[in-house]
N, C-alpha and C positions, 0 to 999 in steps of 0.2 A: 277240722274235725279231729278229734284225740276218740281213740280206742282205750278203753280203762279194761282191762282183761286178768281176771281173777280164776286160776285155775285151781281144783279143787279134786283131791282124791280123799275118797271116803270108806271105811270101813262099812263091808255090805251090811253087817249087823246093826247099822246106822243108816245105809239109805236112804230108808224108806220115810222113819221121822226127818231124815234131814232135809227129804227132799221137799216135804212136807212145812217147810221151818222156810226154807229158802224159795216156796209160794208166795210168802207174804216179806218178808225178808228184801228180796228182788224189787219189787215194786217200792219198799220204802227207800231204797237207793236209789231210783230213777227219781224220785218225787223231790228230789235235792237240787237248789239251783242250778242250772247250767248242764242238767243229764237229761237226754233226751232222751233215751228207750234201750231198751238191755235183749240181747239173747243168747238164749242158754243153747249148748250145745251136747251132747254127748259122746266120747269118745270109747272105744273101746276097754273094756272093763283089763284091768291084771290084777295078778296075785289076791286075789280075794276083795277088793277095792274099784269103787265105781271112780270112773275118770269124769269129769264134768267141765266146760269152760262158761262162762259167763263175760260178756264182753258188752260192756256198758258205752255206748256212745254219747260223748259230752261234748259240749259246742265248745269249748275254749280252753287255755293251760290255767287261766284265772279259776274257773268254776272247780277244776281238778284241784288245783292248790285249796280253794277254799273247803271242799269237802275233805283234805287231806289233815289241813289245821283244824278243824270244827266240830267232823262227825265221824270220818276214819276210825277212831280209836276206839270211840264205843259200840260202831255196828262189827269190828272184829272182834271185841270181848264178848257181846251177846254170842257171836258161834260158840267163843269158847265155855263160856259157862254152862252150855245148854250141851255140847255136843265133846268136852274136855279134850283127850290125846285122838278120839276116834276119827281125825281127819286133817289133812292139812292144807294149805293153803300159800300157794306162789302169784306171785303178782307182777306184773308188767304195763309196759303205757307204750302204746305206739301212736303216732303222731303221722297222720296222711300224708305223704308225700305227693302222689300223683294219681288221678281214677282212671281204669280205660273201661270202658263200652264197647261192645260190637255198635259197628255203625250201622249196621246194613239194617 
């Protein structure tokens, strides 16, 4: 199991449509081979800017490459055309090592 994790600060004056954008946005990234379901997170806000993560679960590093070479580049140009300097965006991939459970 890969974690695809896209972290996202936005400019408040932006929010509201962004968050608005990344309703429908969100779900077109899951609907991509090999991604299994996504959830959004909120972190606490600073400096004027809403903090958000989104952490997409994908079944394999194949399905992540393929979205990488394929659709990556245009589902980041649509934030930017729509939403330009007012937000940005860090990205990371963590890769499962090991799960614990309470057993009891």
């Amino acid at each position: 199991m890969i974690i695809y994790e896209v972290n996202l600060s936005v400019d408040n004056s932006q929010a509201e449509p962004f968050s608005i954008w990344l309703r429908s946005h969100i779900p077109e990234i899951v609907s991509y081979p090999g991604f299994i379901d996504a959830t959004w997170y909120y972190r606490e806000p600073e400096d004027g800017r809403q903090l958000w993560t989104i952490h997409y679960r994908v079944a394999d590093w194949k399905s992540l490459q393929e979205y990488f070479d394929n659709y990556a580049s245009q589902a980041r140009q649509e934030g930017i055309d729509r939403f330009g300097h007012s937000f940005t965006a860090d990205r990371r991939v963590l890769i499962q090592r090991e799960h614990f459970a309470d057993a009891s």
